[in-house]
C-alpha positions in Angstrom: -1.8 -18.6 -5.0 -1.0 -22.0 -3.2 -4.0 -24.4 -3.4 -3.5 -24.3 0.9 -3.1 -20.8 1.4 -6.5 -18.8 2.9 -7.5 -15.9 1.3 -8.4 -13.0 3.6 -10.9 -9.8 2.5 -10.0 -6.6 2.5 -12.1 -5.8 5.2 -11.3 -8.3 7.7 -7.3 -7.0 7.2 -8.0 -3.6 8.0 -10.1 -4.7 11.0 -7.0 -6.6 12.5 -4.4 -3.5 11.7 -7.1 -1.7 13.7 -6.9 -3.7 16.6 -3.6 -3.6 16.5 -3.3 -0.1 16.0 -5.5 0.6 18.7 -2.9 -0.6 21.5 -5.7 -3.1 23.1 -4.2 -7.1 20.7 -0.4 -8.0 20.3 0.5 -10.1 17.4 0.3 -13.0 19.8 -3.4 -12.3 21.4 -4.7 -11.8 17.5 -2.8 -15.0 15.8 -4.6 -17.1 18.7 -7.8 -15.6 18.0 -8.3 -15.5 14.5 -5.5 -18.0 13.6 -3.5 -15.5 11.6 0.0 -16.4 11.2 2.6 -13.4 12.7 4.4 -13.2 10.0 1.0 -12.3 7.7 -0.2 -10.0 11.0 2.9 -8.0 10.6 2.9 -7.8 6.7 -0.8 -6.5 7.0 0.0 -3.9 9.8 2.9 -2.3 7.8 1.2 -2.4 4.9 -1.9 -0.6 6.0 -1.0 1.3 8.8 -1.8 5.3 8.3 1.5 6.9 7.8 0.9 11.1 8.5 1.5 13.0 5.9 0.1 16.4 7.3 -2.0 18.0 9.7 -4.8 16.4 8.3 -3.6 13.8 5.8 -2.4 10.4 6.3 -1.7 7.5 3.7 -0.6 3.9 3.9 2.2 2.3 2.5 0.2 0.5 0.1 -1.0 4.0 -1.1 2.9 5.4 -0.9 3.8 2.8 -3.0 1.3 2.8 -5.4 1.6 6.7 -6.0 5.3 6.2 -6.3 4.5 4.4 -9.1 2.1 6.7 -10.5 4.7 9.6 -10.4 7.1 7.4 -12.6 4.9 6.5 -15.0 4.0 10.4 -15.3 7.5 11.2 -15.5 8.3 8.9 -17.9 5.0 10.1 -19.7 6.2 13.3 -19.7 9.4 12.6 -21.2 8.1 11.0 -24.7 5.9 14.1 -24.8 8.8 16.3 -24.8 10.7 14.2 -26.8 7.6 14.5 -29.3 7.1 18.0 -29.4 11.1 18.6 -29.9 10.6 16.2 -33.0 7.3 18.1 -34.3 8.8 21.5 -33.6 11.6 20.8 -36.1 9.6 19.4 -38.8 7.5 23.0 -39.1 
């Protein structure tokens, strides 16, 4: 991290996506207020805006992503095990 750049916590990010989300703050109205560059406001609100993924399920792109990579790990998990057992089944 750049010795300049601010750090932001968790918390405050998600309670400018939610003022966004809620239709009341453009990008401009919250960059003014909390001196927020647009650039970071936008990152932030695609980021962790709910995406619906049922009825009653939603997740956010930072939660997509990170279970993307979950299910490759697993699949390439899953691949060595076969490629084990295979081996093990022809040594017996």
């Amino acid at each position: 991290m750049a010795k300049n750049q601010k750090s932001y916590t968790p918390e405050f990010k998600w309670q400018i996506v939610d003022l966004y989300n809620a239709g009341r703050t453009s990008y401009p109205q919250l960059e003014r207020e909390y001196g927020v560059n647009r650039s970071t406001l936008s990152n932030w609100v695609k980021q962790l805006s709910p995406i619906k993924v049922s009825e009653e399920e939603t997740v956010t792109l930072k939660e997509y992503k990170a279970l993307q990579k979950e299910i490759q790990r697993l699949k390439i998990e899953n691949e060595k095990l076969k490629k084990a057992t295979a081996i093990f089944a022809k040594e017996q």
